[in-house]
ZAKEKE-934205 format. One record per residue (C-alpha): residue in one letter; residue number from 1; x, y, z. Coordinates in pm, 1 decimal, padded with zeros to 6 digits. Example, Ala and Ser with C-alpha at 12.3 -4.5 7.8 and 13.67 -1.06 7.14 Angstrom:
BEGIN
R rest  nr       px       py       pz
R    a   1  01230.0 -00450.0  00780.0
R    s   2  01367.0 -00106.0  00714.0
END
This chain:
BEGIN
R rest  nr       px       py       pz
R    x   1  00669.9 -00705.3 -02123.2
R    x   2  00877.6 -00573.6 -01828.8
R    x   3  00824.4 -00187.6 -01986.1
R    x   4  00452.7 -00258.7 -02016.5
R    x   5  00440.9 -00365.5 -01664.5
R    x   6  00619.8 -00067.6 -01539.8
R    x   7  00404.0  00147.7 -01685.2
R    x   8  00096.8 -00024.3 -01603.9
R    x   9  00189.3  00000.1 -01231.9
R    x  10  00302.6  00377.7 -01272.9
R    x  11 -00071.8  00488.0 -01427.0
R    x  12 -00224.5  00254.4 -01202.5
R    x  13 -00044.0  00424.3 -00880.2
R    x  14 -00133.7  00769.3 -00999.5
R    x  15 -00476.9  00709.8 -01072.8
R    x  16 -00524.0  00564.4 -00749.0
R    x  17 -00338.8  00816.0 -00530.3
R    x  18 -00559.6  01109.1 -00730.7
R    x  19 -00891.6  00946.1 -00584.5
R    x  20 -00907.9  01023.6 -00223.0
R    x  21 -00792.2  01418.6 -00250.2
R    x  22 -01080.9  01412.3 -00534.0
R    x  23 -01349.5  01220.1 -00337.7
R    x  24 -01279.3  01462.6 -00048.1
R    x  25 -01298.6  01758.0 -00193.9
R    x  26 -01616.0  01665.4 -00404.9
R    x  27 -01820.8  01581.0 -00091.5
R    x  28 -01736.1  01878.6  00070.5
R    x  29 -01844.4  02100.1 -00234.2
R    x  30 -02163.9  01871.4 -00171.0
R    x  31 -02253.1  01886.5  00170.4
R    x  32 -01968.8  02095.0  00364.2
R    x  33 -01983.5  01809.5  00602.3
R    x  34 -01649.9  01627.2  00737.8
R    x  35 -01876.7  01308.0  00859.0
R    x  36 -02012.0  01286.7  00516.4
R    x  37 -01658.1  01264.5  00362.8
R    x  38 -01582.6  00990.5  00652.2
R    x  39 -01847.1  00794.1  00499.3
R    x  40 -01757.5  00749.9  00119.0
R    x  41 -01433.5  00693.1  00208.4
R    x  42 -01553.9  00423.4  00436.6
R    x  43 -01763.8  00282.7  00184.1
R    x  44 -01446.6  00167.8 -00050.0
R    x  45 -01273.7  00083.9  00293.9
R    x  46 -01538.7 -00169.9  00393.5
R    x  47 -01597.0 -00388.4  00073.2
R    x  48 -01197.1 -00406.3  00009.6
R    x  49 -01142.3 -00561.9  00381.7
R    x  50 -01483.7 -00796.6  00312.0
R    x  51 -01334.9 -00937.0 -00052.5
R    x  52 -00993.6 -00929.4 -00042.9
R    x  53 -00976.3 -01304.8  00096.3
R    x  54 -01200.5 -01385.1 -00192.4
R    x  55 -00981.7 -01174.2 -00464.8
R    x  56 -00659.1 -01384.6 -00308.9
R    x  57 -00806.8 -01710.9 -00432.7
R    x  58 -00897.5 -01569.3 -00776.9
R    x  59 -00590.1 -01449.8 -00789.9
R    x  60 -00432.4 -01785.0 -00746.2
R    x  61 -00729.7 -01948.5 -00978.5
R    x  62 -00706.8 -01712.4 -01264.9
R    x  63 -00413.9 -01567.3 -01515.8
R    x  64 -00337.2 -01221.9 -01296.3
R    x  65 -00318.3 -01020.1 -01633.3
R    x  66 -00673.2 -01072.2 -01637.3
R    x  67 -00778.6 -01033.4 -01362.2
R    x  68 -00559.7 -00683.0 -01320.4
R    x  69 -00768.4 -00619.1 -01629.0
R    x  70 -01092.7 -00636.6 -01538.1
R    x  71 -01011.4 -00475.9 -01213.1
R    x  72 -00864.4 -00142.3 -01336.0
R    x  73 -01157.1 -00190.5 -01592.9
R    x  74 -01379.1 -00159.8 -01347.8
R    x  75 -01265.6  00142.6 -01146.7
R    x  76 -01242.9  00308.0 -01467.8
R    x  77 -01633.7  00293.8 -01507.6
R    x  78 -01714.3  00391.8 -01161.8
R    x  79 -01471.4  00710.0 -01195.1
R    x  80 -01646.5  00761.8 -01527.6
R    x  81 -01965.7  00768.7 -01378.6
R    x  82 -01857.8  00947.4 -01089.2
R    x  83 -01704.4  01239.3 -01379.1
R    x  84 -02041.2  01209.4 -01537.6
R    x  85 -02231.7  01279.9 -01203.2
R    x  86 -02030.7  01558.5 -01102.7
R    x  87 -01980.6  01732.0 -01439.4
R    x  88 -02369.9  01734.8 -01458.7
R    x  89 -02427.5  01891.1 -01111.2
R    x  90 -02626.8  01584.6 -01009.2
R    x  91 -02381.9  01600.9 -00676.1
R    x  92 -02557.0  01297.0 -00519.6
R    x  93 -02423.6  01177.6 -00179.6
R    x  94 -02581.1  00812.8 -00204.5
R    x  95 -02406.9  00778.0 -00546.4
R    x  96 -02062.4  00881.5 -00463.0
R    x  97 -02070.1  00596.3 -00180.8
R    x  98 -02160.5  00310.2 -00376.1
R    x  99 -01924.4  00404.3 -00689.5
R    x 100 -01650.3  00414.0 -00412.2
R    x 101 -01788.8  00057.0 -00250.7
R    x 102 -01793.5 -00088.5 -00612.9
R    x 103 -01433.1  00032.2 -00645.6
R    x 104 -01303.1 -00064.6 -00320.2
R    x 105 -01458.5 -00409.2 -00471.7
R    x 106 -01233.4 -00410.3 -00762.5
R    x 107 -00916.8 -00310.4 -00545.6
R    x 108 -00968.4 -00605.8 -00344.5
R    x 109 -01004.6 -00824.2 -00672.5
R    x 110 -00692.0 -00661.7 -00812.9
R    x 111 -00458.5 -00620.5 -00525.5
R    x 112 -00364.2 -00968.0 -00479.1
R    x 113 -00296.0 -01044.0 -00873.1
R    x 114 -00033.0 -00774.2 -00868.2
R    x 115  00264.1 -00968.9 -00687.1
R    x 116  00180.0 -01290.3 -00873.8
R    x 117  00176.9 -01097.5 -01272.1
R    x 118  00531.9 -00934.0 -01148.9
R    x 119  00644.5 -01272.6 -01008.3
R    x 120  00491.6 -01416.0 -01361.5
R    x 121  00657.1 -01154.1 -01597.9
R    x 122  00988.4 -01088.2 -01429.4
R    x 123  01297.5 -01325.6 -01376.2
R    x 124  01417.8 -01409.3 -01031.5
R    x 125  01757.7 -01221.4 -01027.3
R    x 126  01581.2 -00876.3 -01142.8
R    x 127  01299.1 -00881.8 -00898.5
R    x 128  01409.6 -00643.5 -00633.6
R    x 129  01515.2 -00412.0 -00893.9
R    x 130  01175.9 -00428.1 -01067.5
R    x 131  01036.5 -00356.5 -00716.6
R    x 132  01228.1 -00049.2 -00628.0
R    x 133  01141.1  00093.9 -00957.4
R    x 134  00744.3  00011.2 -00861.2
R    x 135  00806.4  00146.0 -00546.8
R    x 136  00946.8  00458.5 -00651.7
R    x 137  00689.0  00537.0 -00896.5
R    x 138  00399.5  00458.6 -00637.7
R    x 139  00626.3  00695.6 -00385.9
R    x 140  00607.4  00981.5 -00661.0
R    x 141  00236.9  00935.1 -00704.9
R    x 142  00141.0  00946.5 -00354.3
R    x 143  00379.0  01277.0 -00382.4
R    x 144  00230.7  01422.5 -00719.0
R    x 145 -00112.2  01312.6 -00704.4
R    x 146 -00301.3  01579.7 -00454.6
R    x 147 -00156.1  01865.3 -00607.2
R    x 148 -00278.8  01807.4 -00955.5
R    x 149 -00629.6  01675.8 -00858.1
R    x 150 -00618.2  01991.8 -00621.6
R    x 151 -00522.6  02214.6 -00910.6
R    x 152 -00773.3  02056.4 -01147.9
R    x 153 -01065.5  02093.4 -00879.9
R    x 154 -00975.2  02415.7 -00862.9
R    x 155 -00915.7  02519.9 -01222.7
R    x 156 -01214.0  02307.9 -01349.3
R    x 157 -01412.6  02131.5 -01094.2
R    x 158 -01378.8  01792.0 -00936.8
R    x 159 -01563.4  01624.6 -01213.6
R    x 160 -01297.3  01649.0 -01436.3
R    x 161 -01035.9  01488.4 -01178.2
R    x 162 -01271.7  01191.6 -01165.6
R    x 163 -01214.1  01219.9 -01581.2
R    x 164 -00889.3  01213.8 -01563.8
R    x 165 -00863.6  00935.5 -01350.3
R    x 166 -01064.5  00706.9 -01533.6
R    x 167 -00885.0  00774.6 -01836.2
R    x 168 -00569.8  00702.2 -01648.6
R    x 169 -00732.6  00359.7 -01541.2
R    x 170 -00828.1  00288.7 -01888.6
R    x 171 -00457.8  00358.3 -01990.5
R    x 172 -00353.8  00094.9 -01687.2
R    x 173 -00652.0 -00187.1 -01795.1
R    x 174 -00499.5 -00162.2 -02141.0
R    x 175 -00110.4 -00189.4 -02059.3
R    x 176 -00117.1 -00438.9 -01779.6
R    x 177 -00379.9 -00649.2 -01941.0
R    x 178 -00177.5 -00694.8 -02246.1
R    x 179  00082.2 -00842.5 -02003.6
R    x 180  00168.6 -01206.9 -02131.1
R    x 181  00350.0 -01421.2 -01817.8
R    x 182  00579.8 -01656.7 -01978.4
R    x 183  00450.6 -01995.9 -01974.4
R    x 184  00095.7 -01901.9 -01888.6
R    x 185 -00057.6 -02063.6 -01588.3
R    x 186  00142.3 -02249.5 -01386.1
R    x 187  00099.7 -02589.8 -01334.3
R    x 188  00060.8 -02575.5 -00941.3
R    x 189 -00205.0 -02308.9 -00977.9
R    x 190 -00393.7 -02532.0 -01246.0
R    x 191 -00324.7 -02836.2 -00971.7
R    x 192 -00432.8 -02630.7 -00682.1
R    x 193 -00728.3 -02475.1 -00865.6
R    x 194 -00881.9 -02817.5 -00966.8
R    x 195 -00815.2 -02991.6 -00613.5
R    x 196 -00955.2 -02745.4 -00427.8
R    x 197 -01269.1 -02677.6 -00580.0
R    x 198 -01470.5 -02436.5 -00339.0
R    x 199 -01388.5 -02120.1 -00205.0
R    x 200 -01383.5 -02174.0  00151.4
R    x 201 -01127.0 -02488.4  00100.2
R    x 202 -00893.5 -02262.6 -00094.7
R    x 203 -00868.2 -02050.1  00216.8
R    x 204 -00818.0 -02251.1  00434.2
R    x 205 -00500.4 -02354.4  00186.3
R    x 206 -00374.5 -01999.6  00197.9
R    x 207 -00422.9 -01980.4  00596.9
R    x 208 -00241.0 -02292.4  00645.2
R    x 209  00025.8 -02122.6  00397.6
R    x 210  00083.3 -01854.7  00641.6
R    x 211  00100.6 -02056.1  00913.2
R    x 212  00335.9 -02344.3  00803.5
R    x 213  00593.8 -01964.8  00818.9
R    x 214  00577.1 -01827.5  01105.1
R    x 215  00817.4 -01571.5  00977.4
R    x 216  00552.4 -01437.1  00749.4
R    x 217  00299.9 -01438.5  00994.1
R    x 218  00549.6 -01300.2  01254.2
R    x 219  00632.3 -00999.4  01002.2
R    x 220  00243.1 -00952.8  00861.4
R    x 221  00161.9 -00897.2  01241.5
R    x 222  00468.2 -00647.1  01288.0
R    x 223  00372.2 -00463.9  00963.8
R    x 224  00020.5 -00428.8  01104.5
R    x 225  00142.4 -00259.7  01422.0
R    x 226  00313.2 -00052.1  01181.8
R    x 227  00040.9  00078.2  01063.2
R    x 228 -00157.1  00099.6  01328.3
R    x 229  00067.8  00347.5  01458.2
R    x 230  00122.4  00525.1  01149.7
R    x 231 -00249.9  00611.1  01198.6
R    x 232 -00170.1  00712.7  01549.6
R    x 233  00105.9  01003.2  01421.0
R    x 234 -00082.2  01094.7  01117.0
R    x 235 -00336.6  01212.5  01332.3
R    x 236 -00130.5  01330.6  01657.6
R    x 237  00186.3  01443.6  01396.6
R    x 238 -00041.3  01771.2  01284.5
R    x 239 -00234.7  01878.0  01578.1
R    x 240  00073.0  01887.2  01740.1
R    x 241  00279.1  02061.9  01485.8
R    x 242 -00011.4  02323.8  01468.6
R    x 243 -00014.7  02412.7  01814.4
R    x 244  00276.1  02381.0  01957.5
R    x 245  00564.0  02329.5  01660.2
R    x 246  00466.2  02632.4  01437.1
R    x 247  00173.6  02598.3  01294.6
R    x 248  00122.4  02419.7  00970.0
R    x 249  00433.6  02490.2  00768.4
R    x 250  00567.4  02261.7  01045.3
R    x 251  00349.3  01967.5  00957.6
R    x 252  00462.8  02046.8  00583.5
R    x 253  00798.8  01999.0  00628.1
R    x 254  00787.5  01704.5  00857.1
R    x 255  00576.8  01520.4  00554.5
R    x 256  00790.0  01634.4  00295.9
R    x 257  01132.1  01516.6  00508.6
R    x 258  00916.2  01143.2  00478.1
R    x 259  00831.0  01195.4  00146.2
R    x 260  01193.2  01264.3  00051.0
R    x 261  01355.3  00950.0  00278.6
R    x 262  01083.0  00720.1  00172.3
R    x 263  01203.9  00787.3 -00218.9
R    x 264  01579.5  00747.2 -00114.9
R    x 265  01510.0  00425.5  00075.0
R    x 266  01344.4  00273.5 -00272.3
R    x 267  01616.4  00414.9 -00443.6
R    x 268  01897.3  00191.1 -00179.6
R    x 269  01721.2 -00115.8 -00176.6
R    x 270  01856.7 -00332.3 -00430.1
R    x 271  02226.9 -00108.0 -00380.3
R    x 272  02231.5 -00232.4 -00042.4
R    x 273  02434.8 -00538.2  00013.4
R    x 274  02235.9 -00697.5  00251.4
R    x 275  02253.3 -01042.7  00364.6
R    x 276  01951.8 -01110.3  00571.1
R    x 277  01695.8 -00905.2  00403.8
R    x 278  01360.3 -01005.9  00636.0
R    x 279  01600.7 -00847.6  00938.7
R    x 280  01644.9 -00529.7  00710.7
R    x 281  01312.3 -00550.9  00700.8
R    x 282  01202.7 -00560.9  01021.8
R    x 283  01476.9 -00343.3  01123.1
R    x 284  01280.9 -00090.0  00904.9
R    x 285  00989.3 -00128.2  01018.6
R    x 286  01065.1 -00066.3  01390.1
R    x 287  01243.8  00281.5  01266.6
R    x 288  00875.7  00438.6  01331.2
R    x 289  00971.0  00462.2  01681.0
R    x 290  01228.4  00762.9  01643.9
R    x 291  00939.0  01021.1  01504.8
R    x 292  00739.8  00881.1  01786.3
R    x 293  00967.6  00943.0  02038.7
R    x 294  01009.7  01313.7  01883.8
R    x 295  00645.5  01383.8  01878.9
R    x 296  00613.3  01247.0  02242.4
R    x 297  00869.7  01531.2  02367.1
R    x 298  00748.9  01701.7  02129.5
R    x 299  01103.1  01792.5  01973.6
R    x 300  01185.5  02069.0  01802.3
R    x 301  01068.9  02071.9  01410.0
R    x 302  01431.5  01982.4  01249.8
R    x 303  01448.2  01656.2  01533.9
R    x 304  01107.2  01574.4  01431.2
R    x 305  01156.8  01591.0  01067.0
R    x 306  01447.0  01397.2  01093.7
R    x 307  01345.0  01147.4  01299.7
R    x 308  01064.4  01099.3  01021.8
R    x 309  01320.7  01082.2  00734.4
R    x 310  01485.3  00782.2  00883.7
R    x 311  01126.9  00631.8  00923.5
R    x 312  01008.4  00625.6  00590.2
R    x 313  01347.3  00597.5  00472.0
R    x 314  01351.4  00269.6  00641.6
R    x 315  00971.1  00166.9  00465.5
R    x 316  01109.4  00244.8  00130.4
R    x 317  01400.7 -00052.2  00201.7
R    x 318  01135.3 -00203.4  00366.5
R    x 319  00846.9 -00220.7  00093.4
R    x 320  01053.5 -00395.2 -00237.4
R    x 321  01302.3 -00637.9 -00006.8
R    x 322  00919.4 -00758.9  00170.7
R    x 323  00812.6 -00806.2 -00196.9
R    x 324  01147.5 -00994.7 -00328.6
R    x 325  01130.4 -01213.1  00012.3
R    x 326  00812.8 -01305.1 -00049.3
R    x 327  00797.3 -01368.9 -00423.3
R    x 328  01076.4 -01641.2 -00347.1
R    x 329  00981.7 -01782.3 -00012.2
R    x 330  00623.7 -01871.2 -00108.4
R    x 331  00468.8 -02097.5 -00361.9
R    x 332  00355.7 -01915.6 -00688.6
R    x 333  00050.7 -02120.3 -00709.6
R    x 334 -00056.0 -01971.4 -00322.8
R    x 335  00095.4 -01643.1 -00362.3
R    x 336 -00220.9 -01424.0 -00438.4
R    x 337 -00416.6 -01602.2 -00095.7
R    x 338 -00118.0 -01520.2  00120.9
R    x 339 -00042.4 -01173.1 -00023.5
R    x 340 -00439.5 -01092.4  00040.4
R    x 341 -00390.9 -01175.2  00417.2
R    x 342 -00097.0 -00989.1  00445.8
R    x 343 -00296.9 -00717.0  00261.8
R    x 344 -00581.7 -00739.9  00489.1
R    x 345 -00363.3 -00651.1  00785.8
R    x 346 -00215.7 -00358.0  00642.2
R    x 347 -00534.4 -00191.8  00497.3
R    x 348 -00756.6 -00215.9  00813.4
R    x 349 -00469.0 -00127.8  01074.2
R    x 350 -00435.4  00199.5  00963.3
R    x 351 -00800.6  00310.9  00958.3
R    x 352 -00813.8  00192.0  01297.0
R    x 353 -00519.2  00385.3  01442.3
R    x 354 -00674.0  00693.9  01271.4
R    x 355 -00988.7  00596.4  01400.9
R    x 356 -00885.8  00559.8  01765.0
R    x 357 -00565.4  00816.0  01753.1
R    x 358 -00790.4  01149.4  01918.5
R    x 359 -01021.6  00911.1  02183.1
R    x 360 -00673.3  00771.7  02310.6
R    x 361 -00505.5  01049.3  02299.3
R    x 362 -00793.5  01218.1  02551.5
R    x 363 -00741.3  00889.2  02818.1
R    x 364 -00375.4  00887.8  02787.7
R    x 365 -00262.3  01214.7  02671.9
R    x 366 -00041.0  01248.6  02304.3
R    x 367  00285.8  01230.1  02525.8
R    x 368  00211.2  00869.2  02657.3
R    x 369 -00050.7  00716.4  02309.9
R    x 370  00298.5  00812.2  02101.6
R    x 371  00544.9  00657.2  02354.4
R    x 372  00316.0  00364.3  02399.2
R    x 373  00292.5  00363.7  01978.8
R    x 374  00698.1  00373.8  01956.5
R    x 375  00765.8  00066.8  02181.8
R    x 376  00501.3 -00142.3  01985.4
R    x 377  00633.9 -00073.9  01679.8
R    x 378  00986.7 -00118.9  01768.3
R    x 379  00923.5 -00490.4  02007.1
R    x 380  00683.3 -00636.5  01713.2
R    x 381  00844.8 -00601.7  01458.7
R    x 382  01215.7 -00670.6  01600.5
R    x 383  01053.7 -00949.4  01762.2
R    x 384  00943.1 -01103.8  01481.7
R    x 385  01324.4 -01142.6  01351.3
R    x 386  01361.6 -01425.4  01594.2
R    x 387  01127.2 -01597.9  01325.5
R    x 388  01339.0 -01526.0  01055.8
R    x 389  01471.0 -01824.6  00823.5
R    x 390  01799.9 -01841.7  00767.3
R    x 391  01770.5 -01964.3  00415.5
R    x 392  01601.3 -01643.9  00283.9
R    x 393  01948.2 -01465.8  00340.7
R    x 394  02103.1 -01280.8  00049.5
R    x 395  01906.5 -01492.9 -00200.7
R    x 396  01682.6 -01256.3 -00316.5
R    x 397  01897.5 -00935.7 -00279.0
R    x 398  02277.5 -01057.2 -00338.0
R    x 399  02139.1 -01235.6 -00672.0
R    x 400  02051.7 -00910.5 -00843.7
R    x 401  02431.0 -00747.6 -00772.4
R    x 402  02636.1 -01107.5 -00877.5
R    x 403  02430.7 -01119.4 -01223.8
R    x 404  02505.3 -00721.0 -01267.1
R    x 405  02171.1 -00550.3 -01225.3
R    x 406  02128.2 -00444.3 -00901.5
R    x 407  02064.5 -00086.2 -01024.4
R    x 408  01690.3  00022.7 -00989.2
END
């Protein structure tokens, strides 16, 4: 089951991570028109903030094989559709939004079933190395993924990306849905599904979840600011780099320097003897201030890229330790309502600080937005340490190395 997992989240990660370099280029073979890409991609962004609440509490109601299942089912018909479309020259703008609204849908549905089919499937002690291995692989994809949809578009048109990435979705629908979690159901999601019988009273249960920890709550809120300002740099980072670092080489190899320490940080995770893992966490987290602090100068290219390496070397110790932490700190039969708030955070902080990044930047001036961006980062998220429960230290992460798999 654990292999079937692991490669259900590794075809699930790459088909995902091909979409956005294939929706992009599609619409501008379409209509040449930046604003028009800006609105598919807002048209999966705006469904998956609306129903993830709603996918948290089917997450918690339902067996998360299935509903992983009929989620990657369903983005494997709208990318079918959207290869049909495109492979037929119908090229129709209207279309291409609401396939990507019906998918953002399903991601919303799917997202929080994830953490609760790996909590399901895998034993306690080998969580964070399960993590780190999902981690990595989701890394690589992000890495891999827009150079072979850009080398498909290219060789054979975007329709045949979309192809590709519904087949990989039907791969993903098949392998994780055939995921059995020992023991089925458990019984305090069968008790919490039949007590709370509407929607709106099972979220209030996973609000008052978060809030009986204010260390989750404390760290969701930190993590947003996270990415809030990772929208900030990802939009400042290049323009920057362009005209005053080098030109765009320079933007390369400042990614590529974060591609590279995010992988190594996924890699140390569960090697890392760390006793208070939520303060490696946040620790992590506030990391985002050194590239900050580099583009505010701006410093030369190799600072820069360094200062970038540490960042995402930091989020890849960050991303599986958050996951182990959480898996044992709260309640399987709440997990997928709490996960989908946490979720909701993350995916509408970073829009926003790529939405805001350039009007900012004209009032304040990119020297000031990215200082401003690297104290937030750093007092939010080391703030929230003072939340941090003592209990939660080494359990999930000194486990792993005393029962001799701490390897990822």
């Amino acid at each position: 089951m654990l292999t079937r997992l692991l490669l259900g989240r590794c075809l699930s990660a790459l088909a995902t991570a091909l979409i956005p370099t294939t929706l992009t280029l599609a619409v501008l073979r379409v209509t040449g028109d930046g604003a028009a890409v800006g609105i598919v991609l807002a048209s999966e962004l705006i469904p998956l903030l609306v129903f993830l609440p709603i996918g948290g509490v089917l997450a918690d109601r339902l067996r998360p094989g299935r509903v992983v299942l009929l989620a990657d089912l369903t983005r494997c018909l709208t990318q079918a559709v959207m290869a049909v479309e495109l492979l037929l020259g119908l090229n129709r703008l209207l279309d291409l939004a609401l396939l990507s609204a019906v998918a953002g849908a399903a991601i919303a549905f799917g997202s929080p079933a994830v953490p609760r089919l790996v909590v399901a499937v895998v034993p306690a002690p080998d969580r964070l190395r399960v993590n780190a291995r999902i981690g990595v692989v989701t890394s690589l994809s992000a890495v891999a993924a827009p150079a072979i949809a850009g080398t498909i578009i290219v060789a054979a048109g975007p329709g045949w990306a979309a192809a590709l990435t519904a087949a990989l979705f039907a791969c993903s629908a098949v392998t994780l849905g055939g995921v059995r979690a020992k023991g089925g159901t458990s019984p305090e999601v069968r008790r919490t599904s039949a007590f709370y019988a509407s929607f709106r009273e099972d979220l209030v249960h996973g609000w008052r979840e978060v809030r009986r920890r204010p260390w989750f709550l404390a760290c969701v809120v930190g993590h947003g600011v996270w990415h809030f300002v990772a929208g900030l740099f990802l939009t400042l980072g290049p323009v920057t780099a362009v005209q005053q670092l080098g030109g765009e080489a320079s933007w390369m190899v400042i990614m590529q320097s974060g591609t590279v320490g995010m992988v190594l940080g996924v890699f140390a995770a569960p090697r890392l003897r760390i006793r208070r893992p939520l303060v490696a966490v946040q620790v992590g987290a506030s990391c985002y201030l050194l590239p900050l602090v580099a583009l505010a100068v701006p410093a030369p290219v190799a600072v820069l890229a360094g200062g970038y390496f540490v960042a995402m070397f930091g989020l890849g110790v960050l991303s599986p330790l958050w996951e182990t932490v959480v898996a044992e700190e709260i309640p399987e039969g709440a997990l997928g309502r709490v996960r989908s708030f946490d979720q909701l955070i993350s995916f509408a902080s970073r829009p926003f600080g790529l939405a805001v990044a350039a009007p900012l930047a004209g009032v304040t001036g990119v020297t000031a937005l990215a200082l401003i961006g690297g104290v937030l980062v750093a007092a939010a998220n080391l703030a929230a340490i003072a939340a941090s429960p003592p209990r939660t230290a080494g359990s999930p992460v000194e486990e792993p190395r005393r029962q001799g798999s701490g390897a990822a």
